[in-house]
N, C-alpha and C positions, 0 to 999 in steps of 0.2 A: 648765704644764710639758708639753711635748712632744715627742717621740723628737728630731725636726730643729732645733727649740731648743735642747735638749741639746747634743747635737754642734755645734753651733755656738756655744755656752757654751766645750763643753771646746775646742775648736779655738780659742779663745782664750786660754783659761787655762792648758793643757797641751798647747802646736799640735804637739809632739815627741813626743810618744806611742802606740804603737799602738794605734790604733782595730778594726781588722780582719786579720785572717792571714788565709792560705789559700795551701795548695800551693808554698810559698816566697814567694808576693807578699803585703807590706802596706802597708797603708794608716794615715799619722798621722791623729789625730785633724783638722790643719790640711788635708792631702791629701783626706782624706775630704768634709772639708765642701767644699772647691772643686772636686773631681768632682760632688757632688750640686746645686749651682749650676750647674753647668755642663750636666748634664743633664736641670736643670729650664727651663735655656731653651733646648736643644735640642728638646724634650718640645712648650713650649709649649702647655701645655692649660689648656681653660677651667675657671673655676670646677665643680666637682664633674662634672668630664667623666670616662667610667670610662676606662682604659687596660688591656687583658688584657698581660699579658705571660708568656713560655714562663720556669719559675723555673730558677737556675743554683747550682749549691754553690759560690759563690763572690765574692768580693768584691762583683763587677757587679752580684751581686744589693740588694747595701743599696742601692749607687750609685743604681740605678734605681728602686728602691722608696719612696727616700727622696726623690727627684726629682721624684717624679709628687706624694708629697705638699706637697713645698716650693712645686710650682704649683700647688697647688690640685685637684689632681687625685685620681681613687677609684682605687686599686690592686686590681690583679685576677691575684694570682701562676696561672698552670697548672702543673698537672704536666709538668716536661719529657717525658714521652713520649704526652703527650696526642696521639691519631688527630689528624689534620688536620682532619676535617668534622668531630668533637667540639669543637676549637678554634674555628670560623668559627662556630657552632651557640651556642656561649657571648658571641660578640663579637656578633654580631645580637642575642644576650638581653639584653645591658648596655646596648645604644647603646637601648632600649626602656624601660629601667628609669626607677622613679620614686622619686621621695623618698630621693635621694643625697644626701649630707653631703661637703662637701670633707673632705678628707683620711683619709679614710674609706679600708676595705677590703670589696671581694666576696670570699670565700673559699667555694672549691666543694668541697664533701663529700658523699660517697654516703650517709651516716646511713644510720638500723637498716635505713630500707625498702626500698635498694640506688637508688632515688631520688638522681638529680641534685638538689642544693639549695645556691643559692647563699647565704651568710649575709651580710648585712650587718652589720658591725662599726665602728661609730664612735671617732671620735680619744677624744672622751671615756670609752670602754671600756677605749680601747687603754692611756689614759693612768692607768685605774683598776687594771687588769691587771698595769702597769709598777707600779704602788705597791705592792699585794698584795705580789709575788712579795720585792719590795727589802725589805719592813718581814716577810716572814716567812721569806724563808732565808737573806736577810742580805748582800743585793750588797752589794761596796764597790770602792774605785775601783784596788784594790792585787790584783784577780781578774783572771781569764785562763779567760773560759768557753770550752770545747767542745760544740759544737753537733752533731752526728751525724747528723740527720735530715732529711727536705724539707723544705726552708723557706717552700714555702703550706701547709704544714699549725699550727692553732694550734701544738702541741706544741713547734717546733721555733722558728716565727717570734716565737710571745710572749716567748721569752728575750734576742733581739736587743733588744726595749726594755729592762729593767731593766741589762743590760749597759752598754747604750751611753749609758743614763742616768744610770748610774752613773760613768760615766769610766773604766770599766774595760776588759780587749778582748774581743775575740768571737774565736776562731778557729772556721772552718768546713772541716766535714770532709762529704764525700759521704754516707759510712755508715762501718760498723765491721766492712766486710768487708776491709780492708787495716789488721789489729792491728797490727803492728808500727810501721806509719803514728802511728794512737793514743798509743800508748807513747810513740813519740819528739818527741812533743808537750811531754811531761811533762818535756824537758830544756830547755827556755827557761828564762830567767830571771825567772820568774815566783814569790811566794808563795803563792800560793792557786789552787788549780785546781777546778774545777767543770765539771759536765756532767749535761745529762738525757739518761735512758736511757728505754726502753720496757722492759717487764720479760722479754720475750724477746731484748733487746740482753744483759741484766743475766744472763739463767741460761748464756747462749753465752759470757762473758766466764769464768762461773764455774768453767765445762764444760772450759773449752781455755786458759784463760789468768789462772788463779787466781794462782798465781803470782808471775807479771809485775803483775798488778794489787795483790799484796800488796809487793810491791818497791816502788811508786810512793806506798804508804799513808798513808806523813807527809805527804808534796803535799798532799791529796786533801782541801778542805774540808768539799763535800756533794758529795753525789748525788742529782739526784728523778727521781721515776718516774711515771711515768703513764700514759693510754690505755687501759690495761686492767689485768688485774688482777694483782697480783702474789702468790705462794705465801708461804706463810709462811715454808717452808723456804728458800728462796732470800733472803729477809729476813733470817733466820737467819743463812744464811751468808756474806750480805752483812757482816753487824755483826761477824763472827769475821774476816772477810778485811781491813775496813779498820774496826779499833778504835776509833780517833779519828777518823772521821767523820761530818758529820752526815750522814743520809739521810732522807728525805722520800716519802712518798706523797701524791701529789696527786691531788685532786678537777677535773676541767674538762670543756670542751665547745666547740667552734665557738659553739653556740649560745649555751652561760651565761658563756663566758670562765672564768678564775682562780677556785676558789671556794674550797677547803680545802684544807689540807695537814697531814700529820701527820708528826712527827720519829719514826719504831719505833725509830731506835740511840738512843733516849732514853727512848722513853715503853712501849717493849715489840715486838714484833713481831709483830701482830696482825691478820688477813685482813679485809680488807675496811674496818678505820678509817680514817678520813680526816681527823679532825682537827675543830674547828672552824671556822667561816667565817671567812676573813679578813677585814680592816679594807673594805672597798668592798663584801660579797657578805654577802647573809641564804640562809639555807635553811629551809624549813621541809616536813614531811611531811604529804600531804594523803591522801585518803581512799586505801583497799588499798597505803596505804606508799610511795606513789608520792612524789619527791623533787622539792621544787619550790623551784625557787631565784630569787634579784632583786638590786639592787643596780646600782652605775652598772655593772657587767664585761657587763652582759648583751647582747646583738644588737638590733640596731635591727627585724629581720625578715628574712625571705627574698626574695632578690630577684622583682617581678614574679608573686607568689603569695601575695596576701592572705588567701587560704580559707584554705592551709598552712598561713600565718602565725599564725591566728586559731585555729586548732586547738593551737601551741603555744605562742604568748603570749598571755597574758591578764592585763589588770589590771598590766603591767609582771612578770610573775612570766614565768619560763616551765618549763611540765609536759614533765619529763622520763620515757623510759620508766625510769630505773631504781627500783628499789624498796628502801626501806632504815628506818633509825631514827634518831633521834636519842637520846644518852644524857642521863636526866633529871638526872645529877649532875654532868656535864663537859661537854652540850653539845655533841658529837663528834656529828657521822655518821659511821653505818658501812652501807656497801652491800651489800646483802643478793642483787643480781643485778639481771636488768634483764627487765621484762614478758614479752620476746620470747624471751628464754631457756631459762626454767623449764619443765619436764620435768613433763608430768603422767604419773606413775606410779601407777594404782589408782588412782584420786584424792589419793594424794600427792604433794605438788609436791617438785620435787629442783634443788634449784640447782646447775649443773653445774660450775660455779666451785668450789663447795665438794669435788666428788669432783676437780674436777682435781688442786686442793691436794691435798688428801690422797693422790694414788697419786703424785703427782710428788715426796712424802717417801721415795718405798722406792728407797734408792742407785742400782736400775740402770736406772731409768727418767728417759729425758734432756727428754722431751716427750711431751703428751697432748693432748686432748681430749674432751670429752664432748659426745654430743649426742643427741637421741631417733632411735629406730629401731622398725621394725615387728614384734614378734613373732608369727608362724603361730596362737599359741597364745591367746596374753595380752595380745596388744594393746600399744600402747606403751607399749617400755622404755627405760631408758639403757642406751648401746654407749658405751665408753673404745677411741680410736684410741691407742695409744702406741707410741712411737720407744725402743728400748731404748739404752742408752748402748753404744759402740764395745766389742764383745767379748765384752757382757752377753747371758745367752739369758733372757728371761722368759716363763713359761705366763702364763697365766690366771688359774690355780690360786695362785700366787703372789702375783700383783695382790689378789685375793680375800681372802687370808688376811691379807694386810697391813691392805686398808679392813678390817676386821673389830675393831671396836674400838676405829675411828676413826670410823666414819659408823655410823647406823643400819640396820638392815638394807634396808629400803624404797628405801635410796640409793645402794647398792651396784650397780653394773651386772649386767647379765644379759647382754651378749654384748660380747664382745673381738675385735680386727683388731690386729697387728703392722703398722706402714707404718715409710713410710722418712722420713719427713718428715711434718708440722702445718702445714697453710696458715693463713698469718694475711695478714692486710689490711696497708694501708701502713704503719700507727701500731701493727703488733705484737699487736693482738686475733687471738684464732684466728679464723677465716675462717667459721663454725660454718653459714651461709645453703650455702657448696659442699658441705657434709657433709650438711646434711639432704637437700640435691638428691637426693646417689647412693642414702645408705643405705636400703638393703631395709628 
């Protein structure tokens, strides 16, 4: 079973049905399949020939994604506002590359070490990915997903498989800075609606548009979330806002693909669970907790960097920096943070994750971070950047008395900044590498 099989299945079975939305234009399922033919021998590429192409929120995007693979081609999405000589600098890397798979994808991600790395990801990953996701939150062919995000990034593009393999549609939206856009998504005639968010999409929805997303609540099948990490309290009040739906924390990676998911409007709403490993993905924990996952979802390697590669695959597993457990009664991982994070205070380590949850519980804080900083005195400590909500005035003093109670003392920050904003990365993680940059 294959994403272009698929669609070429239902473009038989169901050639009247929509395949793709976007912006007013769609595409049937029969439409779709004779654009992706048509742009595969426009294409014309050879067996595992790569193809870079600039990505579009928008239909043209499957059309073309779908085309290179129908010839036999390796897809390679950019970020649309990739520099030019970044772009020419990636097409010279591919046309060099070795040990390409037809129908394969290079997908380029900065990973922890701000490092260019290209991942190579095989049909058969893609196609392990696509079953994962169907057998654990449950495509079926009567959905109507919302996509929100860049679609070369995994986050956004791995749901275009189970979608379209499902028979079901895709709509694709740019992002979710035009809500009202969103919303009126939600009046098709569709039964079932779904969407992944990043959990900085999820507390902005909560922040400004509770609401309206509580209005849409019967629709609303699931929700997953991923890329980083999501607060408890926003889980929390996720589950109060849409009752009856399922919602999902997911475990992935360029690198390991699909690997865990947990249901919290079912099983609890609990920081950092993930659930256990889906049907296609093992996990297992290897020495200082370090999380090491295998199974068909994983990357074939990095393009052109064998040393790289050899450093994080081994033996078919690949070492990831996060660090976590596995529960000996359930089987669940839960992520404890990731190598690169952890805060050595005194010699106690402080997972910054954990204090961000907890100060982004006190009502008038909208956004945080934590990250290490230099004390004159004592050496490195944790500093919390926080954004107060619209109107709200918060000390220090405040913040303080709240973690109090909540965290141990050891984890508690010692220096505070009021900003006006939290930089995060593409996929919604805080940004925490420009923080350590500045802070004194």
């Amino acid at each position: 079973m294959t994403l272009e099989g698929q669609i070429r299945h239902f473009a038989e079975l169901t050639p009247r049905k929509t395949a793709v939305a976007c912006c007013g234009r769609t595409l049937t399922y029969a439409e779709l399949w004779q654009e992706i033919q048509q742009e595969a021998a426009r294409l014309q590429l050879r067996e595992g020939e790569p193809h870079a192409f600039l990505t579009t929120q928008d239909t043209g995007f499957v059309v073309t994604y779908c085309g290179i693979h129908l010839c036999g081609g390796v897809a390679v999405p950019l970020e649309a506002s990739m520099p030019a000589e970044r772009q020419a600098q990636i097409r010279k890397e591919i046309q060099a590359a070795v040990g390409l798979q037809a129908s394969s994808d290079i997908l380029f991600t900065t990973g922890t070490t701000g490092t260019s790395k290209g991942v190579m990801v095989s049909q058969k990953a893609w196609t392990a990915n696509a079953e994962n996701l169907i057998d654990r939150l449950g495509f079926t062919s009567d959905l109507l997903f919302i996509t929100a995000g860049p679609l070369n990034h995994l986050g956004c593009l791995s749901k275009i498989y189970p979608t379209l393999m499902s028979g079901a549609t895709l709509y694709i939206m740019e992002n979710l800075k035009d809500l009202p856009a969103f919303f009126e998504v939600f009046r098709l005639p569709y039964a079932r609606f779904a969407t992944f968010l990043v959990p900085s999409s999820i507390r902005m929805l909560l922040q400004v548009a509770r609401k309206e997303l509580r209005a849409v609540a019967p629709k609303v099948d699931f929700i997953e979330t991923g890329a980083a990490a999501i607060s408890q309290h926003d889980m929390e009040l996720l589950c109060q806002t849409l009752p009856h739906s399922r919602l999902y924390n997911t475990y992935a990676s360029t690198e390991t693909g699909i690997i865990c998911s947990y249901e919290y409007s079912r099983y609890g709403c609990i920081p950092g669970l993930l659930g256990k490993p889906m049907k296609h993905s093992q996990v297992r924990i290897g020495e200082g907790g370090r999380v090491i996952c295998s199974g068909r979802t994983i990357m074939s390697g990095y393009v052109n960097a064998p040393e790289l590669t050899a450093m994080i695959l081994r033996g078919g597993e690949v070492y990831t920096s996060d660090i976590g457990s596995i529960d000996e009664k359930d089987g669940m991982l839960r992520l404890q943070g990731r190598q690169d994070d952890v805060i050595n205070v005194g010699g106690y380590k402080v997972n910054p994750s954990e204090v961000e949850d907890a100060a982004v519980s006190l009502d008038a804080i909208a956004d945080c971070i934590c990250v290490p900083a230099t004390h004159i005195v004592v050496g490195t400590v944790a500093k919390l950047l926080y954004v107060p909500k619209a109107g709200a005035t918060v000390k220090p003093r405040d913040i303080v008395s709240h973690l109090r109670g909540r965290l141990e003392e050891y984890k508690i920050p010692l220096l505070y900044e009021e900003v006006g904003d939290i930089r995060r990365t593409y996929n919604g993680k805080p940004d925490r590498k420009a923080y350590t940059k500045e802070t004194p």
